[in-house]
C-alpha positions in Angstrom: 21.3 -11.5 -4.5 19.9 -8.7 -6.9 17.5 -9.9 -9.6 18.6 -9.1 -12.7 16.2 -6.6 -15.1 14.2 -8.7 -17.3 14.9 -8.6 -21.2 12.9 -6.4 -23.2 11.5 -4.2 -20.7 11.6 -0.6 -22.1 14.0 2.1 -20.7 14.9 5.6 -20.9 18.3 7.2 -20.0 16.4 10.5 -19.2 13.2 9.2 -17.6 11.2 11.9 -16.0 10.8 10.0 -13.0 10.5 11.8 -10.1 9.4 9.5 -7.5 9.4 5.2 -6.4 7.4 3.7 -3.9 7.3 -0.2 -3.2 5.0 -1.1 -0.4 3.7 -4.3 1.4 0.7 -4.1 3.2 -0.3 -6.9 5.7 -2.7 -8.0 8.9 -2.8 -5.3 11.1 -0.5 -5.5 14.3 -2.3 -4.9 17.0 0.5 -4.8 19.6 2.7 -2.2 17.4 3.1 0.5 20.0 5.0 4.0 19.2 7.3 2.9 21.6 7.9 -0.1 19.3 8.3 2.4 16.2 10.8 4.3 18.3 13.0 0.9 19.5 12.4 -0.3 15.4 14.7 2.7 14.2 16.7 2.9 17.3 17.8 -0.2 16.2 18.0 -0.7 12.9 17.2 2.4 10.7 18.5 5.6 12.7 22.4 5.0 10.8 21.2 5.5 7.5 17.6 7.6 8.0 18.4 9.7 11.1 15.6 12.2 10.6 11.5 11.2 11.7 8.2 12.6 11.1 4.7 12.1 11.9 2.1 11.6 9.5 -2.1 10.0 9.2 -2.8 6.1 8.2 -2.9 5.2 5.0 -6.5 3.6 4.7 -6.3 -0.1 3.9 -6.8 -1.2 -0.3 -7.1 -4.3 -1.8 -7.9 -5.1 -5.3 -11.1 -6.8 -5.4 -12.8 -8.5 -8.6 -16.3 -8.8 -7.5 -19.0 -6.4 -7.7 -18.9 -3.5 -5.7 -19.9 -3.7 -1.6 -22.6 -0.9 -1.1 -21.2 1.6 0.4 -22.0 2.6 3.7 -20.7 4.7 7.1 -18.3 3.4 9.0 -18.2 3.6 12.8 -15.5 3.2 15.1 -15.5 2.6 18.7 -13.0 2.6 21.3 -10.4 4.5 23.7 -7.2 3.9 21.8 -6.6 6.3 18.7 -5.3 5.4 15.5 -1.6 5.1 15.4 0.6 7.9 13.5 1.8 6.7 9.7 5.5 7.4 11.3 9.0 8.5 8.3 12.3 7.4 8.7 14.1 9.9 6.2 17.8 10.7 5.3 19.1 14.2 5.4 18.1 15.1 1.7 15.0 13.7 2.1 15.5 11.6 -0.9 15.2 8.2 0.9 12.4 7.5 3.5 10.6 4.1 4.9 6.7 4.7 5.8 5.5 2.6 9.2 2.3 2.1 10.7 0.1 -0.9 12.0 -0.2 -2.4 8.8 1.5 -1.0 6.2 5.6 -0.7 5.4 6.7 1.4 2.1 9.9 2.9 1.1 10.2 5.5 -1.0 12.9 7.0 -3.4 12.3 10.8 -4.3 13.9 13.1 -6.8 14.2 16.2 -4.5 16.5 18.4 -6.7 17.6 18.6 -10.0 21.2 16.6 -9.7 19.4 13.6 -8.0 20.3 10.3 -9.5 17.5 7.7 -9.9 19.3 4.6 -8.5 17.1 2.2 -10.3 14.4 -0.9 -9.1 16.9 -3.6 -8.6 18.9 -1.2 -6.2 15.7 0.3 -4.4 14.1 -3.5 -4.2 17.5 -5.3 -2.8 17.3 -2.3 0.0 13.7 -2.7 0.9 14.1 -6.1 0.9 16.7 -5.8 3.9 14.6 -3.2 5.7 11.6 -5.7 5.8 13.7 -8.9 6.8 14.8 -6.0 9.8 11.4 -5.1 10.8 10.4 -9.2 10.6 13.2 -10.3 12.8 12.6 -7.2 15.2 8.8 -8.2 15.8 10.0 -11.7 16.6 12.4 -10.3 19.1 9.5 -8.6 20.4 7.1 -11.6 20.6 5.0 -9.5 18.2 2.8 -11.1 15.3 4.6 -11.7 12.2 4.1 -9.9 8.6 0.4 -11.8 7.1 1.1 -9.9 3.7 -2.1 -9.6 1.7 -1.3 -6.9 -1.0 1.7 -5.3 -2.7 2.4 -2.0 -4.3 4.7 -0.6 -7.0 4.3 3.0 -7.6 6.1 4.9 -10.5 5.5 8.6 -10.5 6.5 11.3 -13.5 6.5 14.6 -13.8 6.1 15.7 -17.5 7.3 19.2 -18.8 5.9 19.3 -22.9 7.0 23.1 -22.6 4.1 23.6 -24.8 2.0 27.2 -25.2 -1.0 25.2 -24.9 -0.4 23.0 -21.9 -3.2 20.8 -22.5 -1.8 19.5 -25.6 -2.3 16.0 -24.0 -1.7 14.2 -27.1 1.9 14.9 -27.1 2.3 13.0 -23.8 -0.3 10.3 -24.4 -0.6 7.6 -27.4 -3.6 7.3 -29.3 -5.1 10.6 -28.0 -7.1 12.4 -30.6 -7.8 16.3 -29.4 -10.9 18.0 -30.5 -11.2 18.3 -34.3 -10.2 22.0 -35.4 -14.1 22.6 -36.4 -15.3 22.2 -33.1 -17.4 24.2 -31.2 -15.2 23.5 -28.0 -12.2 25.2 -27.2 -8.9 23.6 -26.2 -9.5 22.2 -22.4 -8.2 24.0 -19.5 -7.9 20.7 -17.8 -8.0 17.4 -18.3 -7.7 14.1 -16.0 -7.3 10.8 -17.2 -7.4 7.7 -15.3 -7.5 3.8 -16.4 -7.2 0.5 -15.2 -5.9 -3.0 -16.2 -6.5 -6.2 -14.9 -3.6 -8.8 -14.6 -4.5 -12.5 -15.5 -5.7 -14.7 -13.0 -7.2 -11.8 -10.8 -3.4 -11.1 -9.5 -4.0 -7.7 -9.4 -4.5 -4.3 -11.2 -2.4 -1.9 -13.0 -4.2 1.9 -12.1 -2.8 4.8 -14.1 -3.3 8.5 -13.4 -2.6 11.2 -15.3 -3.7 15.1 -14.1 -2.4 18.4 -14.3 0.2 19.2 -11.5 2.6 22.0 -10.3 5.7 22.0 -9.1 7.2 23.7 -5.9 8.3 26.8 -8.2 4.5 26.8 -9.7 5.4 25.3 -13.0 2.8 23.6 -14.5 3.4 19.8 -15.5 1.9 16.6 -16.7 2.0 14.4 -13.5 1.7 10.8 -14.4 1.6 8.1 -12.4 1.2 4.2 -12.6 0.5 2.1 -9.7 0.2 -2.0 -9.6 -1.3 -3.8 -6.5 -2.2 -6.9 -5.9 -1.3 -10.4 -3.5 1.9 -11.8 -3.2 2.4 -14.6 -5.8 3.4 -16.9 -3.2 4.5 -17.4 0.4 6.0 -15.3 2.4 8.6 -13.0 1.5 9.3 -14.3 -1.7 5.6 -14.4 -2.5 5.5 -10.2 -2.0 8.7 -9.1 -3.6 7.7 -11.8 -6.6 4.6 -9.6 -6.7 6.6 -6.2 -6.7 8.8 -7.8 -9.6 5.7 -8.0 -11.5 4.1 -4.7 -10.6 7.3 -2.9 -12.3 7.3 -4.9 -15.2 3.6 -3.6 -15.7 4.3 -0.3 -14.9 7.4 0.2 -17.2 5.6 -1.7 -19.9 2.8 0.6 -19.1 3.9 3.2 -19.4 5.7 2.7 -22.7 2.5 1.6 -24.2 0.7 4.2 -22.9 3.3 7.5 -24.0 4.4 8.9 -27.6 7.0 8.2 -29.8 7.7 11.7 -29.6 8.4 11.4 -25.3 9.9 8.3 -26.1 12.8 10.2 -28.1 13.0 13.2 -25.8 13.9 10.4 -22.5 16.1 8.5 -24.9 14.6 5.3 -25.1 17.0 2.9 -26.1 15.5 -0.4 -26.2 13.2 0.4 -28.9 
């Protein structure tokens, strides 16, 4: 059953959203073989996302609320080496699940300019299947189940002001006050900015990136990007995608809070 969008949340009908990534991560599986990887699509993924490539871990993240660990160097020992971060892709490229020992993430990316964004509920309802599949595969393989510990939403825009200066930031972000016209400083050549917010009860974080990007022609572009993780809000299944429910809501409302009026108009807001 797809969850309905909840009221209020802010949308655009021209959102310059360019790419969607939910993501569970859980205990590592220690008896995931390639082999498995290979039976896993064989099985349920090849229909849909015939095309595969190979790719290095993601490093595990959790959101942590304590002080920092000292950090130190890490040392690994032992014969076997770390499994590949494997893609299951469609023929555009435009949809694509991300496997490896203990992480599972699909992704929805705008790869041309006709691409149609088919919204959370759609994306969610699909990973949703493609993770029931991969838990009823490991049980047909007597492997451990999914121990979720974190989930990820991850919203990314690219940002076009088609401005003369392109560092005009505070077109794209609220609040922003750029040098004063006195100044002894020039106009930036660059300029990063990066926050984050904690959710109540230590549920998790809402990290938000924004940084000077190109595109494939060489454009130059805002890229923004917001990203929520944190643990499942209960057990289970339910618990991780009641987690991802959340992590959108604080990215969209993030990002509205975050951007101008002035975008707001350009991607047709039409809640406000």
């Amino acid at each position: 059953m797809t969850k309905g969008r909840p009221p209020g949340l802010p949308d655009f009908r021209k959102p310059p959203l360019v790419e969607v990534a939910l993501s569970v991560q859980f205990e590592p599986l220690p008896g995931l073989t390639t082999a498995h990887v290979g039976l896993l699509w064989q099985s349920n993924y090849r229909q849909q996302l015939p095309l595969i490539e190979e790719h290095p871990p993601l490093e595990s993240a959790k959101e942590d609320f304590g002080p920092p660990a000292p950090q130190g160097v890490s040392i690994a020992f032992g014969n076997k080496p770390p499994a590949p971060r494997v893609w299951f892709l469609n023929e555009e490229k435009t949809e694509l699940l991300q496997i490896q020992p203990d992480r599972f993430v699909h992704n929805w990316r705008k790869t041309g300019a006709q691409d149609h964004y088919p919204r959370y509920e759609t994306i969610r309802d699909q990973f949703k299947r493609e993770v029931r599949a991969l838990v009823g595969f490991l049980n047909e393989q007597r492997l451990d189940g999914l121990s979720i510990n974190q989930c990820e939403v991850t919203y990314v825009n690219h940002v076009d002001l088609d401005e003369p200066e392109f560092s005009r930031v505070e077109k794209l972000v609220a609040n922003w006050q750029p040098l004063r016209k006195s100044s002894f400083l020039p106009v930036p050549e660059d300029l990063s900015l990066s926050w984050r917010f904690r959710m109540p009860d230590e549920a998790g974080r809402l990290h938000v990136f924004v940084q000077p990007a190109w595109d494939s022609s060489g454009k130059r572009l805002w890229a923004f990007r917001l990203m929520a993780r944190g643990r499942p809000t209960g057990e289970g299944l339910e618990g991780a995608f009641g987690f991802l429910d959340v992590g959108r809501e604080w990215v969209v409302r993030g990002f509205a809070d975050l951007t101008t009026g002035l975008m707001h108009r350009l991607w047709e807001r039409t809640d406000a």
